[in-house]
Structure formats: C-alpha cells, structure tokens
C-alpha positions as a Python dict, from the first residue, in 0.01 Angstrom:
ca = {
    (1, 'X'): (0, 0, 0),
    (2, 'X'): (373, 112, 68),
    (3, 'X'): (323, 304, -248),
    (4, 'X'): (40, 526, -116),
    (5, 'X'): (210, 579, 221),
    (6, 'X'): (513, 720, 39),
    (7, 'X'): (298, 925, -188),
    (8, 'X'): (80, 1099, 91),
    (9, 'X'): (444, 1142, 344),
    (10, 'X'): (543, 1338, -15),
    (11, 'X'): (237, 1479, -5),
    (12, 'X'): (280, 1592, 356),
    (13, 'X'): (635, 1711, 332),
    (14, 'X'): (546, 1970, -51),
    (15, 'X'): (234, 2092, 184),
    (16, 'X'): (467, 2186, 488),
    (17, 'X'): (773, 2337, 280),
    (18, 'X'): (510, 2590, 179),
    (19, 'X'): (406, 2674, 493),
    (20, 'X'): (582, 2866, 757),
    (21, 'X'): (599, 2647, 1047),
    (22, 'X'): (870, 2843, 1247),
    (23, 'X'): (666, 3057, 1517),
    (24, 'X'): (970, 3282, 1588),
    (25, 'X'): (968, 3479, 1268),
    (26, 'X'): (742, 3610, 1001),
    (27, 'X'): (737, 3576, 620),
    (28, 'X'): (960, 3900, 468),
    (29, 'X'): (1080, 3950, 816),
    (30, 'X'): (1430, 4129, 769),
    (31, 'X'): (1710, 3837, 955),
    (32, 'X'): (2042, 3970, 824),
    (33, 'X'): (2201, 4255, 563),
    (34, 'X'): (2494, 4232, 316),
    (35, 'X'): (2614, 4585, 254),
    (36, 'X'): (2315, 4708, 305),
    (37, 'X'): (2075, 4435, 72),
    (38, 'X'): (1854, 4280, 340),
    (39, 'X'): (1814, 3908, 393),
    (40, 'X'): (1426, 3800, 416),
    (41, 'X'): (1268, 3502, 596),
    (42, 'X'): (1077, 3268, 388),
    (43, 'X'): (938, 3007, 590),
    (44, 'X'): (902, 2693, 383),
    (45, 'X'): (1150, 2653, 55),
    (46, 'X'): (883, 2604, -151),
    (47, 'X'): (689, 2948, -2),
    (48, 'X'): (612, 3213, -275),
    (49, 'X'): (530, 3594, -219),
    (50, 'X'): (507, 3720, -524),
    (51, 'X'): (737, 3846, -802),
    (52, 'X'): (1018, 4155, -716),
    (53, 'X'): (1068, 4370, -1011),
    (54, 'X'): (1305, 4689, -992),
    (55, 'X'): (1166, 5048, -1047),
    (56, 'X'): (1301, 5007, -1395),
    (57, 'X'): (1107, 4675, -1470),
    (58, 'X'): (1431, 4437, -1392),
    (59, 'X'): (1321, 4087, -1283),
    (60, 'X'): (1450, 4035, -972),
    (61, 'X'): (1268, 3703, -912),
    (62, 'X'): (1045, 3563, -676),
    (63, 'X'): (999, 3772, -332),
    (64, 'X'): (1221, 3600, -18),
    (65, 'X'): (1340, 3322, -276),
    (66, 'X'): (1740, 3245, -278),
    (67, 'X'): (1769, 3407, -622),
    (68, 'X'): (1563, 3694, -551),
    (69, 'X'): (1866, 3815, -249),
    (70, 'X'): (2163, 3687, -455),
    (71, 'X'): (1975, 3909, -782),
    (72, 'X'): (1931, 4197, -602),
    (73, 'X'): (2216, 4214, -403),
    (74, 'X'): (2395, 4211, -772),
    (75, 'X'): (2134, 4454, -847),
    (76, 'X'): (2179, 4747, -606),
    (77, 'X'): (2528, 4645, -453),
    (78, 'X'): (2718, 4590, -793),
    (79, 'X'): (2496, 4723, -1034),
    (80, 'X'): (2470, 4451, -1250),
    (81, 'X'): (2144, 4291, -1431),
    (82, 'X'): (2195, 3940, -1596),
    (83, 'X'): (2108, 3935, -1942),
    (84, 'X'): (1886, 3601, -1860),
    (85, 'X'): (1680, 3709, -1502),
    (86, 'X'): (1457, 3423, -1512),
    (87, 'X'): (1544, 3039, -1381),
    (88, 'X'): (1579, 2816, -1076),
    (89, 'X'): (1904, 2871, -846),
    (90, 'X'): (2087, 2542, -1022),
    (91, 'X'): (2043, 2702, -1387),
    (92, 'X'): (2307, 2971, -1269),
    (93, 'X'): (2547, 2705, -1299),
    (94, 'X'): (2623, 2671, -1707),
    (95, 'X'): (2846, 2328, -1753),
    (96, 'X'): (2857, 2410, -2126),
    (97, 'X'): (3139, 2711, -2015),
    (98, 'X'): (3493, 2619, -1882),
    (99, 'X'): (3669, 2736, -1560),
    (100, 'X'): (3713, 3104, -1583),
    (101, 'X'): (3529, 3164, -1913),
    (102, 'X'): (3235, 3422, -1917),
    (103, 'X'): (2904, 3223, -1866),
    (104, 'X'): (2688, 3503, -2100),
    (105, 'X'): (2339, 3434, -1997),
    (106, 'X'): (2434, 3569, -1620),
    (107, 'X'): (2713, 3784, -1733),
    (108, 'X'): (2939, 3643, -1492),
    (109, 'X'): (3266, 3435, -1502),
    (110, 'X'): (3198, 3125, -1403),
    (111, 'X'): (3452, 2909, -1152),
    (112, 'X'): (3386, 2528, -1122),
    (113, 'X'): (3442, 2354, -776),
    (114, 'X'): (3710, 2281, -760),
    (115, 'X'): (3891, 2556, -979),
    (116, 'X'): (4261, 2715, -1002),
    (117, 'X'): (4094, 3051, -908),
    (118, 'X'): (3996, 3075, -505),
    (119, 'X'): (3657, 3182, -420),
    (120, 'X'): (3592, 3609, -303),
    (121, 'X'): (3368, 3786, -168),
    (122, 'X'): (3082, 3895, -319),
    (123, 'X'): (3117, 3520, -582),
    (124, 'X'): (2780, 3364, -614),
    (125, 'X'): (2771, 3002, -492),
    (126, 'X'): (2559, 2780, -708),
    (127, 'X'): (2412, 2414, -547),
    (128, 'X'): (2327, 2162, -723),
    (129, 'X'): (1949, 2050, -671),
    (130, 'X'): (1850, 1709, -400),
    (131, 'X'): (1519, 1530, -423),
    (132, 'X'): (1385, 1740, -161),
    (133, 'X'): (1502, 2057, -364),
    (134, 'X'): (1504, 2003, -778),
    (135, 'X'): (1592, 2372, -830),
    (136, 'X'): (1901, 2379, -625),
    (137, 'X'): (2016, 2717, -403),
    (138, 'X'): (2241, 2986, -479),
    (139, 'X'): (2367, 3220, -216),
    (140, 'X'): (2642, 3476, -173),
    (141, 'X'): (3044, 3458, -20),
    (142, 'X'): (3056, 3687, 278),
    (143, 'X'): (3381, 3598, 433),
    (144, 'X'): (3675, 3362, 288),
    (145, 'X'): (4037, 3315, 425),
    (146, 'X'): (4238, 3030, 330),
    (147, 'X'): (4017, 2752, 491),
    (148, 'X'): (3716, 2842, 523),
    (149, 'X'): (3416, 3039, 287),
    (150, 'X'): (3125, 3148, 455),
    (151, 'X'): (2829, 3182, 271),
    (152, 'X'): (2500, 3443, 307),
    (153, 'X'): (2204, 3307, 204),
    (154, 'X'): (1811, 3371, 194),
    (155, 'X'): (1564, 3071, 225),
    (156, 'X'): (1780, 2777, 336),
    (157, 'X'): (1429, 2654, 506),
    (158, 'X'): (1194, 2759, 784),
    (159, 'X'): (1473, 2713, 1070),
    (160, 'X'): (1819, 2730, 835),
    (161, 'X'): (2056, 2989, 875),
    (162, 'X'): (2095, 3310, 709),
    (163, 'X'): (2521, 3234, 753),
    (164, 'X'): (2662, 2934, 667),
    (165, 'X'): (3037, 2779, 640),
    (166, 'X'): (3228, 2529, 431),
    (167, 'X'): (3584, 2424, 484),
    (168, 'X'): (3804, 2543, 174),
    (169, 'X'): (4077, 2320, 45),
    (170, 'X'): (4372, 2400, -170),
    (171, 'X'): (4517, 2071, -280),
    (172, 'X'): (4745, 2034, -629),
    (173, 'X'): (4714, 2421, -690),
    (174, 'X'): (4320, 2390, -718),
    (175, 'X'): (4101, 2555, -458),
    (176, 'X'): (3748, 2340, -360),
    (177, 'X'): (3476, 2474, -173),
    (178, 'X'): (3400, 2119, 85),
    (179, 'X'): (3053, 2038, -19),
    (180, 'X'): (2961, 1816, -277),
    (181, 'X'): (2625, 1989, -378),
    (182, 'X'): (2821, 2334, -486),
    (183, 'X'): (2890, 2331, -853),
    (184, 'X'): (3061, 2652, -855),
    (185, 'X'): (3074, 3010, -798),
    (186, 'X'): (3036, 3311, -1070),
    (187, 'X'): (3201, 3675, -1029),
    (188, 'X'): (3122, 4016, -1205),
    (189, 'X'): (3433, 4057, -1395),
    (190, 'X'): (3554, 4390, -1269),
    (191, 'X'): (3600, 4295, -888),
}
C-alpha cells in the first residue's frame, strides 16, 4: 500500500512540473535580459515548447528550457556554437577533462568547483542533477566580486527566480562556488 501512495504522489508531482501552475505569468513570457538575450518563463521544469533552431539550422535546444537561454545567449552574445548542441544541462559538465583543460564537445574550458581559476562573467554554471531533477541545470554568471557569484538562469521552476546568488570562497588559493550541486563552470576561451 505505501508503495502505491508513493508511486501516485510521483505521479502527481511529474504531472504538475509540466504544468504551469503560477497564475502571474505566462509560458515564453519575457522575465529578464542578459545583454540583450531574453530570459523566458517556463512554468513547470519538466514543461516543453518545442525545439529553437537558429536561422542557420543551429540547435539551440528545447524552447524556455535552461540550456536553450545559456545556448543562445552563447549563440548571439559570443558567437559561439558547441560542436555537441544536444544533451541535458548536467552533460555540460565533462569529468573525463581536468581543471582548465578544453572540454571539446562544448568547446569550452572547463573549471571544476572548486578550481585555482575564479569564476567571470559570462562562465556557464553546470548543476549536478537531484531526484526531483535527473538532468541537472545550467545557467549563466551575471555578477561576481570576491564573495559572492550571482547566477542568471531560465526555468529554475514555476515560481524560482530568474537571479540567483551563491557565496564564493577562496580558501588554500582555490576559489569554490558555495553549493554543493554545481560541478563547475565552462568559459569561451577568448574572454
């Protein structure tokens, strides 16, 4: 019996995360900008619009999604495609590749948390997945000074925030980004 009241509370929660239960916005609703790239509401996490493809055919991923902002920002802000344009927020994130070594399916360098090299503006920040979320969440640094980085992010859930801040530690000539979930951050190499 306990096993079928977990199953259909699951069942509740996947059905909800797909819906937009937030009355005071609408789904592809503009909430916020980064140099110019717009931020879209969502609604639920799980809530899919559609695919975004570039005029020129470039996957940009699926519409109001967290990789679909942090893609095309990269897109039309630093003109940069990823050789790879396909997979889930956490698959940014390559362990195979070292601190500071190119991670060549995103064309990025990729930083671990913590790393020797501090976080910038512009970094992606890649979080690890949760049971609620298996695919993880990647979003963008907006702001850093020496304690803090703040983060802009699309879909972080019907009432989340398009801005978000973590406390940034330097400790033994490492810098760490203070939450557990982010993996790391990646940079285009010529910023």
């Amino acid at each position: 019996m306990l096993i079928l009241i977990i199953v259909a509370v699951l069942s509740v929660v996947k059905i909800i995360s797909k819906q937009n239960i937030n009355s005071s916005y609408e789904i592809g609703q503009p909430i916020d900008s980064l140099n110019g790239v717009i931020v879209f509401y969502n609604g639920g996490v799980d809530h899919v619009s559609g695919r975004n493809l570039s005029e020129d055919g470039y996957n940009l991923g699926l519409k109001y999604q967290c990789v679909e902002f942090v893609k095309r920002y990269y897109y039309e802000y630093l003109n940069h495609k990823m050789p790879d344009s396909y997979g889930h927020a956490k698959s940014f994130f390559n362990e195979v590749y070292k601190d500071g070594e190119l991670n060549k399916e995103r064309n990025l360098i990729q930083y671990m948390n913590p790393s020797m090299e501090k976080p910038m503006v512009s970094d992606l920040v890649i979080f690890d997945g949760t049971l609620k979320n298996r695919y993880g969440h990647v979003a963008i640094v907006s702001g850093v000074t020496d304690n803090e980085v703040e983060i802009i992010q699309q879909n972080p859930g019907a009432f989340g925030k398009s801005r978000e801040t973590f406390i940034l530690l330097k400790e033994d000539g490492v810098w760490r980004i203070g939450n557990k979930r982010i993996m790391g951050w990646l940079r285009k190499g010529d910023l």
